[in-house]
C-alpha positions in Angstrom: 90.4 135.0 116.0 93.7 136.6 117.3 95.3 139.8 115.3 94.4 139.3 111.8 96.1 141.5 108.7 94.7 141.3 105.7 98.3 142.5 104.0 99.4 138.5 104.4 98.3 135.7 102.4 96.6 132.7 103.6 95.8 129.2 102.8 93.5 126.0 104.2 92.2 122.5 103.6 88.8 124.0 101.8 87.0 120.0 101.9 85.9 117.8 105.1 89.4 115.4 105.1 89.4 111.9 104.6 89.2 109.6 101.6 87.3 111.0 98.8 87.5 112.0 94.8 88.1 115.6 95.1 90.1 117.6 98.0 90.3 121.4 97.5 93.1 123.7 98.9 92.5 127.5 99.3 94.8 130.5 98.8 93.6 134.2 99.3 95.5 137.4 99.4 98.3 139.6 97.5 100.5 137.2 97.0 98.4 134.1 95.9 99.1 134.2 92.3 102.9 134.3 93.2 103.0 131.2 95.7 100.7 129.8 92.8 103.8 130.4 90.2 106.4 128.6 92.5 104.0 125.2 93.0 101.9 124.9 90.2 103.5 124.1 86.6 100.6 124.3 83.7 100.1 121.9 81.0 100.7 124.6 78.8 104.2 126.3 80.6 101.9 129.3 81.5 102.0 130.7 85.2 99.2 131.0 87.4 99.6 135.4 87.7 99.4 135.7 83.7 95.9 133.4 83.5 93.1 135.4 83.3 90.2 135.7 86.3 87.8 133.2 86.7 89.8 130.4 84.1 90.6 126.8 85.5 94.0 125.3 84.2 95.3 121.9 84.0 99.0 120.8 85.3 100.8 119.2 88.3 101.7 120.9 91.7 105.5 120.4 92.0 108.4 120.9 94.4 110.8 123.5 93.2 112.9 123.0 95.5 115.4 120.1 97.0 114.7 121.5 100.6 111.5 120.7 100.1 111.2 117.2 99.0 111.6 114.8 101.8 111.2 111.9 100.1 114.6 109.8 100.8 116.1 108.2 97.1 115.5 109.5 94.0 113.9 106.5 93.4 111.4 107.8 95.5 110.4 111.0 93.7 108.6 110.9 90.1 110.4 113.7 88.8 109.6 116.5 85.4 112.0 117.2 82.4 113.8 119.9 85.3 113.8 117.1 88.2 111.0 118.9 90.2 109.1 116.8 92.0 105.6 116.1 91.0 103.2 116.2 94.1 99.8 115.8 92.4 98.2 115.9 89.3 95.0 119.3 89.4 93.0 121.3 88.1 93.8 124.8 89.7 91.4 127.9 89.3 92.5 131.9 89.6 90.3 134.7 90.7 91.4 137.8 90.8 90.4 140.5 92.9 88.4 142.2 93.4 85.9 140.0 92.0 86.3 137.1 94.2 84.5 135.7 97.8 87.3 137.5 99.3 87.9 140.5 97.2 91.2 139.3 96.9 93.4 137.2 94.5 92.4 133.7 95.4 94.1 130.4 94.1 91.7 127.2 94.4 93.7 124.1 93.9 91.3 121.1 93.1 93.9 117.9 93.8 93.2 114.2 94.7 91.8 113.8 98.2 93.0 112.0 100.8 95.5 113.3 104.2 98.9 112.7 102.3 98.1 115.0 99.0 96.4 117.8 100.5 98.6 117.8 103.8 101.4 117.8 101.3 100.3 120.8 98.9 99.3 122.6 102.1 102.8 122.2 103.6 104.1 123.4 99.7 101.8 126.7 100.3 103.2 127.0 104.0 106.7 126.7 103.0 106.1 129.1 100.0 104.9 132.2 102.4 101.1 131.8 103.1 100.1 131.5 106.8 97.3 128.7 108.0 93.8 130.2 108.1 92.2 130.3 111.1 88.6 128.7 111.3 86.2 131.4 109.3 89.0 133.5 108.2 88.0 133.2 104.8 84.8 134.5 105.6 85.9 137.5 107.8 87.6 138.5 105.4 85.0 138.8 102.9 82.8 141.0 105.8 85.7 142.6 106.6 86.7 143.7 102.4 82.5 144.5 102.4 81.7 142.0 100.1 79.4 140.6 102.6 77.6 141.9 104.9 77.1 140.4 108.8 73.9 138.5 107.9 75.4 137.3 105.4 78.8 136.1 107.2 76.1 134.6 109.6 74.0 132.7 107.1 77.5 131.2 106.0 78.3 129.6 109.3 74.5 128.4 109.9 75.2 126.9 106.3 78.2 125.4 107.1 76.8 124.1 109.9 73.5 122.6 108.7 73.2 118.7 109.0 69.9 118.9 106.6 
């Protein structure tokens, strides 16, 4: 891994891609709950940085934005009461730090699998501020924050990479 800070926010495809029930993308850092605000519109009109740590919410991850629809007609785009764009239909958890794998905020947004939705909500989270995770970055993090020690980082990645 290059020159990481741990002031930025970052975000990743948490689930092995390809056609499946669940897909799961990742947000950790100070400005999670924030990016989280601008995407994710609750059930219940509540944003993401008033929920309380470790609650899971229901609502849709929308486009806020015209720049950031691509689709080409408005007959395209299935739109809310405001005409944002609704991406997906999830179930989107909050834990704040520092009780979290990171010890920082961190936004997991459980959507439906597949390349299109989570390429799609990634690019939302991109576009929003958060940078791509590199490959473990999650992880060093946590070492790096102490909520792990090296063992422990080490037992993740044998984990991770265990075929039984």
């Amino acid at each position: 891994m290059g020159n990481i800070t741990l002031d930025d926010t970052i975000v990743a495809v948490s689930t092995p891609i390809g056609e499946g029930g669940i897909g799961i993308v990742r947000l950790s850092g100070k400005d999670s709950l924030k990016l989280a605000d601008r995407i994710f519109l609750a059930k219940d009109g509540k944003k993401p940085s008033r929920f309380k740590t470790y609650t899971v919410h229901y609502g849709h991850i929308v486009e806020n934005d015209r720049r950031e629809s691509r689709a080409k007609s408005r007959d395209e785009r299935r739109t809310t009461s405001d005409e944002r764009r609704i991406v997906d239909e999830v179930i989107l958890t909050v834990m704040k730090a520092p009780r979290s794998y990171t010890k920082e905020d961190v936004v997991e947004i459980n959507c439906h699998s597949g390349i299109a939705p989570l390429k799609k909500i990634l690019d939302l989270c991109l576009f929003n501020g958060a940078r791509l995770a590199e490959p473990g970055e999650f992880t060093k993090r946590a070492f790096l924050n102490g909520r792990i020690d090296i063992l422990q980082a080490e037992a993740v990645l044998d984990i991770i990479k265990a075929n039984a």
